[in-house]
N, C-alpha and C positions, 0 to 999 in steps of 0.2 A: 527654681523659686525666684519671683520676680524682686525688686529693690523697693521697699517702701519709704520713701522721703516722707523726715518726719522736721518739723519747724517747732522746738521748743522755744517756751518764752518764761523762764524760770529764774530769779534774782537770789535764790538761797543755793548757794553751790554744793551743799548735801544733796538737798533734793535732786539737783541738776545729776549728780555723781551716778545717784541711787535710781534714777529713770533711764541713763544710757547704761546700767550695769543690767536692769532688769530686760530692756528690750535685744540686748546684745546676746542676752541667755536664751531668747525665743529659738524653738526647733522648726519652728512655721515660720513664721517672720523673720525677712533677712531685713533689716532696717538701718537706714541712714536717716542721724541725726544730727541739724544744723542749729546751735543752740545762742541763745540772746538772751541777755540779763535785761534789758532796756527795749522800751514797746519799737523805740527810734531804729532800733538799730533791727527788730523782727520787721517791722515794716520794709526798713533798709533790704534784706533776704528776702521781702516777697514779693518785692518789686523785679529782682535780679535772678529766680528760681522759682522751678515750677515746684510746688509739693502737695502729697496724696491727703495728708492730715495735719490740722494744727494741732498742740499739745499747750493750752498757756494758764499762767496764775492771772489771778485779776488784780493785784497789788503786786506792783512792781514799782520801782524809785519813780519814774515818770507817768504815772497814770493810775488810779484807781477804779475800782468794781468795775462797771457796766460799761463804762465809755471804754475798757482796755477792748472788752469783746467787741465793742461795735467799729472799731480805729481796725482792728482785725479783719473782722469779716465785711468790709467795705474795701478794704484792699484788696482782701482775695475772693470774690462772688462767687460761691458756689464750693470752697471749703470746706470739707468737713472740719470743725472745732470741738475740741474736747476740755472743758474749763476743771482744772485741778483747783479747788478749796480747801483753806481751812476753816474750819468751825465759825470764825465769824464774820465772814464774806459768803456762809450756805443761800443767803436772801438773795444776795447778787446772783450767784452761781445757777439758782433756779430761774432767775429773771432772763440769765444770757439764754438759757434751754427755751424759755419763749421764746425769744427773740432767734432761735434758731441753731441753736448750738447743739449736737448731737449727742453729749451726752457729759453728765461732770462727775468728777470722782474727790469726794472727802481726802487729803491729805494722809490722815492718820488710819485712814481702813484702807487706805491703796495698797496694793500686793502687785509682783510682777508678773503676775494669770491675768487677775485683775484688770491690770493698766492696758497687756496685750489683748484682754478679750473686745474691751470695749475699743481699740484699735478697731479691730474685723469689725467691730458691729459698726462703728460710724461710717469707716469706708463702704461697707454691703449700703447701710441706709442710705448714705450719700448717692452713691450707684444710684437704687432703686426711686430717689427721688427725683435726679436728672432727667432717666429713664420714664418716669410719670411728666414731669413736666414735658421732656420732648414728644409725648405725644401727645398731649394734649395742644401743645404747640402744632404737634403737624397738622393734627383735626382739625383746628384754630384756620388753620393757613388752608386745608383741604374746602374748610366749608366754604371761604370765604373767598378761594380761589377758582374754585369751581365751573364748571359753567353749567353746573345743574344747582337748582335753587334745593336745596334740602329743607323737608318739613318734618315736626315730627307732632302728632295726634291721640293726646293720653285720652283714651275711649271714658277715663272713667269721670274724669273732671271736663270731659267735653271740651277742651283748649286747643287749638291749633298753635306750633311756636312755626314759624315761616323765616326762614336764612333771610339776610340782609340781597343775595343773589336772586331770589326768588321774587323777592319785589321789586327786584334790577330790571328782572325779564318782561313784567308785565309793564314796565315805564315808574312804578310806584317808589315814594321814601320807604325805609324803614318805619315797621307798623304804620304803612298809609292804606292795608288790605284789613287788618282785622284778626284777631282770635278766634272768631267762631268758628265751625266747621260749613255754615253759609253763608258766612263772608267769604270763602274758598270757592265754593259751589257756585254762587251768584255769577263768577266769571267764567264759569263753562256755557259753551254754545246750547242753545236750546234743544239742538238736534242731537248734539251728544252729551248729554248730563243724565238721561237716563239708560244710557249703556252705561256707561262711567260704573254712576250709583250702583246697578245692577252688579258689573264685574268686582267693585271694593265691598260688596256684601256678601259676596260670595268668597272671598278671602277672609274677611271677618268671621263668618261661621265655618270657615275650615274648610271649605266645600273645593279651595284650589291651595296650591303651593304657592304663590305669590301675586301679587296684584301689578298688573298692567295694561296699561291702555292709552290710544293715543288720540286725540281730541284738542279740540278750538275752546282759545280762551282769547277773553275781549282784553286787550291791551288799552291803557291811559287815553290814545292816541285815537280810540275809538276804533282801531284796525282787532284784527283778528292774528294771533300767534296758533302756528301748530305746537301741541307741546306732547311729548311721551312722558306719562307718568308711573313710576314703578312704588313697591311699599313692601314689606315684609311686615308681620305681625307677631308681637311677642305674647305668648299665651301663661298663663298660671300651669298650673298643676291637677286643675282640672280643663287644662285644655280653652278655656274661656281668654279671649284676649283682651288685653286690657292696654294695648299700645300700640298702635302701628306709626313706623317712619318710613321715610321714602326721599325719592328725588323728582323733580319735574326738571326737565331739560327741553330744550327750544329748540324743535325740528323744522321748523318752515322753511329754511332753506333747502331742507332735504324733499318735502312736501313739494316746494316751487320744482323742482330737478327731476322729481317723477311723475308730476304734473305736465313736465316742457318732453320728458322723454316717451306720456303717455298720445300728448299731441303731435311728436313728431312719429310718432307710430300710425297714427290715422290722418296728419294735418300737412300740408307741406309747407316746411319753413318760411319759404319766400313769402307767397304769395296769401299762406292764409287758406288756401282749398283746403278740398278732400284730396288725398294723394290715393297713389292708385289700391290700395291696399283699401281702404275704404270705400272708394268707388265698386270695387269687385262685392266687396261685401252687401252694399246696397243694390249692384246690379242683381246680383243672387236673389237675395230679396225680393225685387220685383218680377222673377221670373216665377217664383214659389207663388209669388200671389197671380201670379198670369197662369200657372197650371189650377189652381183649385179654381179660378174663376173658368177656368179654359175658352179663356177667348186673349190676345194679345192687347197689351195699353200702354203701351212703352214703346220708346225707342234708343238708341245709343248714336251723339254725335259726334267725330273724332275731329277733333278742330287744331290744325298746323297752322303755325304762322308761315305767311312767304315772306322769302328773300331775309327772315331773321338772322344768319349768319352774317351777312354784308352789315347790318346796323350795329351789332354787336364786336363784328371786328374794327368797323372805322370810330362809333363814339366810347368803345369799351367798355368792359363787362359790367359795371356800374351800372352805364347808360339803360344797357341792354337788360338791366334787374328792375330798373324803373319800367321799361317798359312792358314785361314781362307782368308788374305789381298792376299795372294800368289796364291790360289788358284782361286782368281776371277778372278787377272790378265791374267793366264792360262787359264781359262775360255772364256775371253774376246779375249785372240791369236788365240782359236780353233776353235772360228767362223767366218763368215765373218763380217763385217763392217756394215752394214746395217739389223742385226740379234742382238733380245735384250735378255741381260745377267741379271737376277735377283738376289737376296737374296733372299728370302721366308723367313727365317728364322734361326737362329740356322747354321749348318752344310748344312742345303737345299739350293739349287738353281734351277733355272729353265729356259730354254733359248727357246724364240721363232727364227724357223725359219721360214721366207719369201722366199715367188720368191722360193718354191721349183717344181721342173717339176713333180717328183716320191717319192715313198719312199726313195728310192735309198740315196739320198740326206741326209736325216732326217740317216740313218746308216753309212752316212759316216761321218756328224759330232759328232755321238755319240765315232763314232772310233776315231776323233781328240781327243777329248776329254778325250779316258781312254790313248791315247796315251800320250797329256801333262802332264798329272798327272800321271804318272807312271814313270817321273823323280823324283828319291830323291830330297828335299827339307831342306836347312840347316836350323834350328830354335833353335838360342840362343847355336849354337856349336854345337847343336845333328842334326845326319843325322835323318831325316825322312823320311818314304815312307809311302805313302797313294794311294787309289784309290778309285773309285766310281763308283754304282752303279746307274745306270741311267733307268727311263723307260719312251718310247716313246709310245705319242699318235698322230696320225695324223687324221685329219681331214675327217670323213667319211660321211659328210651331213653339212646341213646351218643352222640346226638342235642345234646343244652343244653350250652352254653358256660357257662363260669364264672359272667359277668354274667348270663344268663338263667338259671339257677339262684338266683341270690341277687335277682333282681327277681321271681322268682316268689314266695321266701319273706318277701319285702317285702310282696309285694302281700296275701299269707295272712295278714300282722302288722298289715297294713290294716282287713282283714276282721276281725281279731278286738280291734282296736278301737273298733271300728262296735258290734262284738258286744258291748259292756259291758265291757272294758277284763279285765287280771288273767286271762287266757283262752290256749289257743291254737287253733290253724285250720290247714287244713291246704288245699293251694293245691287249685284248681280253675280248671277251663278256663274255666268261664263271669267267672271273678275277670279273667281278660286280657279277653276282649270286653268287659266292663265299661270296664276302663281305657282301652281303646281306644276306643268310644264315650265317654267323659270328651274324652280327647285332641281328639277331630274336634268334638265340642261347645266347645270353648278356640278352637280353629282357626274354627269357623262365628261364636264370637261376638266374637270380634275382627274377623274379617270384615264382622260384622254392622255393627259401630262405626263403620268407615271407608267402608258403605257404606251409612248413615243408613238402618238395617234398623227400629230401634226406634221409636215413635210413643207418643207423651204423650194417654193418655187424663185421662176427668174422672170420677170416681163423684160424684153428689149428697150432701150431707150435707144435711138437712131440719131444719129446729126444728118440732118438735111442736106446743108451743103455739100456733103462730104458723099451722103447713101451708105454710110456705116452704119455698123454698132458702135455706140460710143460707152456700152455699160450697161449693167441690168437694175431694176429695182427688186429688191427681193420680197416674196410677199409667202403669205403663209397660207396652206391648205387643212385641212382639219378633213381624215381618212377615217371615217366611223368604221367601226368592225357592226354595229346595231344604227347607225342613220344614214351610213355611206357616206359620200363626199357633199358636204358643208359649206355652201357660201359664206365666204369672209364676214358677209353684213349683218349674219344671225346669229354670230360666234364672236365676233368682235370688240361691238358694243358692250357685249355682255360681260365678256374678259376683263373690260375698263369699269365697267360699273362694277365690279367686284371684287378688281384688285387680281387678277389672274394676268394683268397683263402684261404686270412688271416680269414675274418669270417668265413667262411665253417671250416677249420680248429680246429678253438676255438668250434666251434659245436661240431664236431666231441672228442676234447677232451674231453670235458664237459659229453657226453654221455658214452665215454669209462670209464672215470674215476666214474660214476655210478654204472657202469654193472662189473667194476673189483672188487672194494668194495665188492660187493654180489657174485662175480666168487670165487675170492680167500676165500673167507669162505667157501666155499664149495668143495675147492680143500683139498687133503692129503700134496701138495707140498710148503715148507716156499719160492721158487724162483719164485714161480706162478706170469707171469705179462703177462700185456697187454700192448703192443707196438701199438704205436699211431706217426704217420707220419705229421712231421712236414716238410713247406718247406722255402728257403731262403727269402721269403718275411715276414716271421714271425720274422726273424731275426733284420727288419726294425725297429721292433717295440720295441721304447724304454723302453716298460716298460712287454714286456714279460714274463719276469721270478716272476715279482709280477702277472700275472694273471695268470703262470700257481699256482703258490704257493695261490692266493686265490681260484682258482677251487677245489684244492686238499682239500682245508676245508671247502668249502663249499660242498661237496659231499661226504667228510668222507672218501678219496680213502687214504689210507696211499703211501708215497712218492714212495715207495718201492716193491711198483703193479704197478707202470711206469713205461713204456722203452720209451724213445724217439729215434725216426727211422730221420736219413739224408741221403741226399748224400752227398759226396763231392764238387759237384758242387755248393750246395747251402753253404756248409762251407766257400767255398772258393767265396763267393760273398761280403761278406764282413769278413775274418777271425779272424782281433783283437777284432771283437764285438762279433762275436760267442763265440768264443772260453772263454771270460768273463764272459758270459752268461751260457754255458756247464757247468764251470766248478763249479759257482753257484748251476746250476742243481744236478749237481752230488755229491754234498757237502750235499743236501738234501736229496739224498738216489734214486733219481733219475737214473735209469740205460738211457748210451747214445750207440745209436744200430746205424752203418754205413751201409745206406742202397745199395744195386747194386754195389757191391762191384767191383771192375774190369773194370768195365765202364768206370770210369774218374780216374783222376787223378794218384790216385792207389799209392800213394807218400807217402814212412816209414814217411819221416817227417812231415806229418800230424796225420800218428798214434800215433806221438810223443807230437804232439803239442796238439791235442785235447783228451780227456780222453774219452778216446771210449772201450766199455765194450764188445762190441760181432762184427762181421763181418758178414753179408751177402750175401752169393755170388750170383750174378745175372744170372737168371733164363735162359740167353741167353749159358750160359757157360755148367748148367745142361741140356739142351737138345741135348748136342754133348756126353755124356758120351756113352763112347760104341761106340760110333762110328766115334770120333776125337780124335785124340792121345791128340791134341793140348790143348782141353779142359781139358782136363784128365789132362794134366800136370801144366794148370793154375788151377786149381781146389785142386790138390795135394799141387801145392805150395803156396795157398790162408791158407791152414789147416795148412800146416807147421809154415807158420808164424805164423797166430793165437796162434799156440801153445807154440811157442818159446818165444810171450807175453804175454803168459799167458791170452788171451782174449776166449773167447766161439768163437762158428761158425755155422750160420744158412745156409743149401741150399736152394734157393728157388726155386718154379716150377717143383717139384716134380714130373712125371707123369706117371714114368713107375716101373715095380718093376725092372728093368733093372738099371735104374738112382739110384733106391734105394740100391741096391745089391750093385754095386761100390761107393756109399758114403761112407756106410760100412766098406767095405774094406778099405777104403781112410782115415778110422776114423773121418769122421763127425759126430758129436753129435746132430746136428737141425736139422730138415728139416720142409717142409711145401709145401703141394701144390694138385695136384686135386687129385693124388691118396691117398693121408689122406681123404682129407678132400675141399671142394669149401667152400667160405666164406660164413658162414650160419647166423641166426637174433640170435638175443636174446635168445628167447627160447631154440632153438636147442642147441647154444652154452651152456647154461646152465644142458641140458640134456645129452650132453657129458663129463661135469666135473663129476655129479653126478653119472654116469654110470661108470665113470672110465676104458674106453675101451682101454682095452691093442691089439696093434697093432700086437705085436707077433713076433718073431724072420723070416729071413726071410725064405724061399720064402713069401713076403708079397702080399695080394692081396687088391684090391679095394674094395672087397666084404660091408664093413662097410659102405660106404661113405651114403648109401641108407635106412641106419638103426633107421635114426633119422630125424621125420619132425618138425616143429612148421609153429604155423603161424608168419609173420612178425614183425618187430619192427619200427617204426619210428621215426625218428630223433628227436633229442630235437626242441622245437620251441624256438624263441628269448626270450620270458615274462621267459622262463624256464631257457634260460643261462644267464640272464641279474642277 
């Protein structure tokens, strides 16, 4: 049983006696009472203590009737008060019960049932008036805090009341819309006022569970809000409604969200196109109307930018969205109006044309097209030029699906990159055989990998003045079990364009650095190595130089039987990380060999920049000796340099003693090539250090090359390099 604090304010000390004697006797009420003869000194207590009920006379020494209750309940707000009378202060006594007093009891009829019943009654009423008022407070604060404007529409007196929130939304003051039900209406869009109307009538005659719908209303500002409007309706007893209320709430920003996520579903962000999602859809399209017409009127143009990566990595990705933005717009001037301009992706685009009569058509907006973009373009201060390579597929049957329409004009945008770039092409059957043959070559040479198809040959490398082996270059065989044996040049390229060539690679080192280990011990020479060709994808790999440095120990090859073979083209693919890496390399004893020399770049200041040990000239240059001054005199001045840095100098492609004789002369110290020697296995390689076959001063002949057979060698497999 809880404590009820009671605050009497009673000057007759009977009375006082006779009220804590009756509440003391309650079997329900456990009560404390804190008693004041004087209003000063009940004030005094209710300043200093909380209590459940007040108990007071209204004549007391300092204060009479109505002002004792109002001195009370101004102190304590929200009190229940109970006003004790006698007979003639009943006038007052009823006037404090206006003013809020819970309930007042005559003196001379008071009993202690009595005194406690009206106890519980003012505390419960008290309760249940706080209780009314806190909610109505919270409604108060709900409606008003809201961010749905709340309405409510007595059907029978035709009034609309509209929240203060409600004409927040629309821009308006308080009552600046109106009571009517078409002061309300007036601000729905025209396109939706008769769905609206429709769906709130059909909630009015019963015909749904609730009323909602979402629709355009005109804002102050003359703009357009989305709003979702909901309502329930409260009906009689025959079912007839006679009130509906609701809420309208302000979805546009939800509306703008599904609107940006409805157009990046068909639009692409950047640029404002059709992305490929919608190009397909319209390609479809045209093909459906190319079959009932059954004749072809379309074509598909697949349009790349050249050399985009280079502008994009030197003025940065900024740069490269302007120009990207520029180039649509361009895109979009070079066709006609009725013709759709795509992103695909990236740097790609791709434009259907319609309503074409011929090809004819389909070549001349390819020529708008390398025409507009073949004006400089300003990006961020820098002049830019770009162009693009385009390939066209036109419509040869009712036959091609979307995708095989747009991979044909892929594959023509291929071809006419191959073709010198800034071009277009136009597809051809033999362009899929091609790819498809690609394809089954990707397929045979992964196969190959997993099914230790490749094998590590040796080419000799000779010192001249000497008539030795000075080391081999290690090179790779590819042993088809279904194509046989594989030229390097068909299997190669291809390994680099795909990325096969970093493992192949790691293979191939792994096995050289085996076979050099057991070569140079068997050699009489301390410079004996074996060169091993690495290429610019290996460069990618950040952690390189630790796995050449764990091969070299876990094969036992000292650092110092390496040569590593480049070109400068792959130095130069990425240089500040090569060049880290080399020079790491070379710090380990690591010799670095510049392979094809003459070919590229051919630039002092890369022999500057990277520590490069030897030169090798490329084997296009030795088969003009003797019979191209031209060669002779790059070939001359390849040695001169070498020697002026003090670097070595390999020839490669050796094949005549012709070729040989003028090295000679030319003072080349390397060579290597079919008149030494064709790149032989293991075996053989091995049977030539041991043999120690001196080449001989010259007239040189071929005669050796036939001298030494072995059987084959095959590649390491994976369990072996892992």
């Amino acid at each position: 049983m809880s404590q009820i604090r009671v605050l009497l304010l009673e000057d007759t000390p009977a009375d006082a006696r006779r009220i804590r004697s009756w509440l003391a006797e309650a079997d329900v009420l456990s009560c404390t009472v804190n008693h004041a003869a004087l209003l000063c000194d009940a004030l005094d207590l209710l300043g200093r203590n909380d209590y459940d009920v007040a108990l007071i006379d209204l004549c007391v020494p300092d204060s009479e009737g109505i002002a004792t209750f109002r001195r009370i309940r101004d102190a304590a707000q929200g009190l229940p008060i109970i006003v004790q009378s006698g007979i003639e202060d009943e006038v007052a006594a009823i006037g404090a019960v206006a003013m809020g007093a819970q309930d007042y009891l005559v003196k001379r009829h008071m009993t202690g049932e009595l005194l406690r019943r009206s106890l519980r009654y003012a505390m419960e009423r008290a309760r249940t008036q706080r209780a009314l008022a806190e909610s109505e407070e919270r409604y108060k604060l709900a409606v008003e805090s809201a961010n749905d404007g709340i309405w409510d529409w007595d059907l029978r007196s035709g009034k609309v009341w509209l929240a203060p929130r409600f004409h927040h939304l629309l821009g308006y003051e308080l009552g600046g819309i109106g009571e009517r039900p078409d002061d309300w209406f007036a601000l729905v869009h025209s396109e939706d006022l008769h769905h609206m109307a429709a769906e709130l009538n059909l909630h009015i005659d019963g015909q749904t569970g609730a009323f909602e719908h979402e629709h355009r209303m005109l804002h102050r500002d003359g703009g357009w809000r989305w709003v979702l409007s909901r309502g329930l309706a409260q009906r009689d007893e025959d079912g007839v409604a006679y009130r509906i209320a609701g809420s309208t709430r302000d979805i546009s920003a939800r509306k703008r969200a599904e609107h940006r996520l409805m157009r990046l579903a068909l639009y692409d962000d950047l640029t404002g196109l059709a992305n490929r999602g919608l190009f397909v859809n319209r390609l479809s399209h045209a093909i459906r109307k190319a079959r009932r017409k059954d004749v072809a009127q379309f074509a598909v143009l697949f349009v790349d930018l050249d050399r985009f990566k280079v502008i994009n990595d030197s003025l940065g990705h900024v740069a490269g969205d302007e120009l990207l933005v520029t180039v649509a717009r361009r895109l979009e001037a070079a066709v006609r109006p009725g013709d759709t301009v795509s992103r695909i992706g990236g740097d790609e685009f791709a434009v259907l044309l319609e309503e074409l009569d011929d090809g004819a058509g389909a070549r001349a907006a390819a020529a708008r097209i390398h025409k507009a973009l073949g004006v400089p373009v300003v990006v961020r201060g820098q002049e830019v030029f770009t162009s693009a390579s385009i390939g066209i597929a036109a419509v040869d049957g009712v036959a091609d699906t979307p995708e095989e329409l747009l991979r044909k004009a892929d594959l023509a945008m291929y071809r006419a990159k191959a073709q010198g770039r800034a071009r277009s092409e136009h597809f051809e059957a033999s362009l899929h055989s091609d790819v498809v043959s690609e394809l089954r070559l990707e397929t045979d040479l992964r196969r190959a990998l997993d099914a230790d198809e490749f094998r590590v040959c040796y080419q000799p490398i000779v010192d001249l003045h000497l008539g030795r082996v000075s080391g081999f270059e290690a090179l790779v065989r590819w042993h088809s079990e279904e194509r046989g044996v594989v030229p390097p040049d068909e299997f190669i390229p291809f390994c680099e364009e795909n990325g096969l060539i970093a493992e192949l690679g790691m293979d191939v080192l792994r096995q050289a650095c085996i076979d050099a280990a057991h070569l140079a011990k068997m050699s009489d020479r301390d410079d004996f190595r074996i060169s091993v060709n690495l290429s610019g994808k290996h460069f990618l790999q950040a952690d390189l130089v630790e796995r050449i440095i764990a091969t070299l120990a876990d094969t036992g090859c000292p650092a110092r039987r390496l040569a590593l073979e480049l070109t400068e083209t792959a130095l130069m693919g990425c240089p500040d990380v090569a060049s880290a890496m080399l020079n790491r390399l070379r710090g380990l004893g690591i010799e670095i060999h510049l392979d094809d020399f003459g070919t590229g770049y051919s630039s002092l200041t890369h022999l500057q920049r990277f520590p490069i040990d030897c030169l090798k000239i490329d084997a296009s240059f030795i088969a003009g000796l003797g019979r191209n001054g031209k060669d002779e005199a790059i070939v001359s001045a390849i040695i001169g340099l070498a020697q002026s840095l003090n670097k070595r100098v390999v020839a490669e492609g050796v094949e005549t003693p012709e070729q040989l004789d003028h090295l000679r002369r030319l003072g080349c110290r390397g060579a290597q090539g079919f008149l030494f020697w064709e790149a032989v296995e293991y075996r053989a390689a091995r049977e030539i250090v041991a043999t120690r076959l001196d080449f001989g001063p010259p007239p040189a002949t071929p005669a050796w090359r036939n001298a030494i057979t072995a059987p084959g060698r095959r590649a390491p497999t994976k369990a072996a390099t892992a």
